[in-house]
C-alpha positions in Angstrom: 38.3 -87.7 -10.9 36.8 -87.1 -14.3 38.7 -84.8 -17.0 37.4 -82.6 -19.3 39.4 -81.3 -22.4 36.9 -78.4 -22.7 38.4 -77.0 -26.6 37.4 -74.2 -29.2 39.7 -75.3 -32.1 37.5 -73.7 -35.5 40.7 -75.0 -37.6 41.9 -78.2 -35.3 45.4 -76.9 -34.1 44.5 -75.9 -31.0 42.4 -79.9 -30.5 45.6 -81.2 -31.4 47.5 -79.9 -28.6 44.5 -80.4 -26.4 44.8 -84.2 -27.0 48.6 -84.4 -26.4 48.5 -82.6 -23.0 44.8 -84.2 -22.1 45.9 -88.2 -22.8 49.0 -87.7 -20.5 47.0 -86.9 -17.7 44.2 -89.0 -18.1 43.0 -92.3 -19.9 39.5 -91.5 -20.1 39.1 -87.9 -21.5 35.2 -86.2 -21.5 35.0 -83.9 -24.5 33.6 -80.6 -24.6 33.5 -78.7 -27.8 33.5 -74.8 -27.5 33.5 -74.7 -31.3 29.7 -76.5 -31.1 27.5 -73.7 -30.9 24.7 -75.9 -30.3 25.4 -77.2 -26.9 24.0 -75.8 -24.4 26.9 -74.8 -22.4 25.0 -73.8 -19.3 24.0 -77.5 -18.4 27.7 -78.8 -18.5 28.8 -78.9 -14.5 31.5 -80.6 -13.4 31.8 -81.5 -9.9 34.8 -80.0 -7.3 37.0 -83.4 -8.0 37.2 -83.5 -11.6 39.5 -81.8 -13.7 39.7 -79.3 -17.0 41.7 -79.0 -20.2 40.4 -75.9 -21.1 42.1 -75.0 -24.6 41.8 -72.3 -27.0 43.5 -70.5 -29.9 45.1 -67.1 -29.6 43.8 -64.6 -31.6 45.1 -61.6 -32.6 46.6 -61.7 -28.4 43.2 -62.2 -27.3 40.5 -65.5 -26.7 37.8 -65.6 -29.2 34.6 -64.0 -28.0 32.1 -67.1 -29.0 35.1 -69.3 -26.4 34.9 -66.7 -23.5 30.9 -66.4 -23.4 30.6 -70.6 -23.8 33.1 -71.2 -21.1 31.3 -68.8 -18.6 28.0 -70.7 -19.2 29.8 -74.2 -17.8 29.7 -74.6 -13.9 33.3 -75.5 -13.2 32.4 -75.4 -9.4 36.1 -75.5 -8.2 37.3 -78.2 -10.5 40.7 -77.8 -11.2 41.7 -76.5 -14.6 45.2 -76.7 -16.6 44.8 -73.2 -19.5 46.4 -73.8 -23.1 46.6 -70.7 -25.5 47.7 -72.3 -28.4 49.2 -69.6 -30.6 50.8 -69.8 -34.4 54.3 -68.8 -33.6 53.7 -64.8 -33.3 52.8 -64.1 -29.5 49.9 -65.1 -27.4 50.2 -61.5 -25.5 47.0 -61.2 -23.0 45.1 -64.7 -24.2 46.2 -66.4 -21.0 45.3 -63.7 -18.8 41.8 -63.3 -20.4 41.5 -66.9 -20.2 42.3 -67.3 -16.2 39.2 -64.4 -15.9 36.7 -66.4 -17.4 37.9 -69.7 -15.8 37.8 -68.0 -12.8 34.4 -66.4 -13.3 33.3 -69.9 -14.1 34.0 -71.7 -10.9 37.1 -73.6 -12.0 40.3 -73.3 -9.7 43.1 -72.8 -12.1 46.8 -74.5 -11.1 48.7 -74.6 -14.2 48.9 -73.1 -17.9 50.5 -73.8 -20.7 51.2 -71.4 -24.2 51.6 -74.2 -27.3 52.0 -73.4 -30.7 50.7 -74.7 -33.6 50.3 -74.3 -37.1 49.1 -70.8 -37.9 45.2 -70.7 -39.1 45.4 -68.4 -41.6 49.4 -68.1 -42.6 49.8 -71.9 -42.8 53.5 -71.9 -43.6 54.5 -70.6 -40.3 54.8 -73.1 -37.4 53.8 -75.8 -40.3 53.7 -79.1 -38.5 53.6 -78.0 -35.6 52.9 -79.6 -32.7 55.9 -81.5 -33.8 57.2 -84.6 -31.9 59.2 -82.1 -30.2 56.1 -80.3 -29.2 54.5 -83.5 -28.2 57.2 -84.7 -25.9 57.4 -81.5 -24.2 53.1 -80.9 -23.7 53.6 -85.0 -22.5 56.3 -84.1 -19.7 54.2 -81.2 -18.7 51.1 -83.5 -18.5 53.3 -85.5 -16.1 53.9 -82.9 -13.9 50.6 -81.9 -13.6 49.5 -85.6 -13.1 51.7 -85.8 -10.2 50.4 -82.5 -8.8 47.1 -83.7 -8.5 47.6 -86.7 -7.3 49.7 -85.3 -4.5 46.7 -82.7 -4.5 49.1 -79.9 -4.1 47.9 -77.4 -6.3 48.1 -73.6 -6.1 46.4 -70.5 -7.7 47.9 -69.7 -11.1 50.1 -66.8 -11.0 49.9 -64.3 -14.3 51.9 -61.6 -13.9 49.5 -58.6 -14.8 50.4 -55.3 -17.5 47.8 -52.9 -16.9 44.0 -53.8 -17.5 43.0 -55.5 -20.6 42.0 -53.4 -23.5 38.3 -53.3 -23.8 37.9 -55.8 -26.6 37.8 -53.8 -30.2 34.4 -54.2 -32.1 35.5 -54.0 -36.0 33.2 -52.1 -38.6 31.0 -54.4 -41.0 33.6 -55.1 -44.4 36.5 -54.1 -42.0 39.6 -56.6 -43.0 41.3 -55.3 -39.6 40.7 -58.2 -38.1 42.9 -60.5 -40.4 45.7 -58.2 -40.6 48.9 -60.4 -40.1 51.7 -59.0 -37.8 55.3 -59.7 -38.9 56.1 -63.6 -37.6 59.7 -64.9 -36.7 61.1 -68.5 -35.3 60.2 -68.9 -31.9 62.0 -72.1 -31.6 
């Protein structure tokens, strides 16, 4: 079994949670870098034993569209694949969801997902530091459990519990500042 930490981190929090959860279930990691927009995603194809890491950032509650079109181009041909939304301490609201879709539309069989926070990308002083060695000890357990799942090969079909469909995603206007609008942020801890 190869794994793949397959990651679009623009401002390196969601990488760093990547790498925390990736290293506890493998030794040897294979990188793929979403963010890279010259790869050509379409020749990356992982074979039915080998596993994914397939991180990204949350986004105003939704993946980023350049991370949904690149991860559709990859042949995930049933590899199995662990989902981290990696969100800055607001909500992550449909980003896992939309994530599962595209995984799914790319061939990988997802068994697990994980929501991780991290320091916000824009508002830097909420969840600053983060992942924190709390963070870190937590994403490592987790990689245990999923280590031990696959070696026992018992794996299922990620369950998300469904709201009604996704939102069509929302094209902004040229000049529009929308799409940087913060939302009011509390503790999650």
């Amino acid at each position: 079994m190869k794994l793949y930490e397959i990651c679009f981190s623009p401002t390196g929090g969601t990488q760093k949670a990547a790498d925390i959860l990736s290293k506890g279930i493998a030794d040897e990691i294979h990188t793929v870098d979403l963010t890279d927009h010259s790869t050509d995603f379409s020749a990356i194809s992982l074979a039915g034993e080998d596993m994914a890491v397939i991180a990204v950032p949350s986004y105003g509650g939704r993946v980023p569209a350049p991370a949904i079109d690149r991860l559709k181009s990859i042949k995930g041909n049933g590899a199995l694949a662990v989902l981290v939304c990696v969100y800055g301490n607001r909500a992550y609201e449909d980003t896992l969801i939309e994530l599962l879709d595209a995984a799914n539309d790319a061939g990988f069989t997802v068994i697990s997902a994980v929501a991780a926070i991290a320091e916000h990308s824009i508002a830097r002083q909420f969840a600053a530091g983060r992942p924190d060695e709390a963070d870190r000890k937590i994403l490592a357990e987790y990689a245990g459990k999923i280590r031990e799942k696959n070696h026992l090969r018992k794996y299922f079909s990620a369950f998300c519990p469904r709201q009604p469909p996704l939102q069509e995603r929302r094209r902004f206007r040229n000049g529009s500042k929308a799409h940087k609008r913060l939302h009011t942020m509390r503790s999650v801890r």
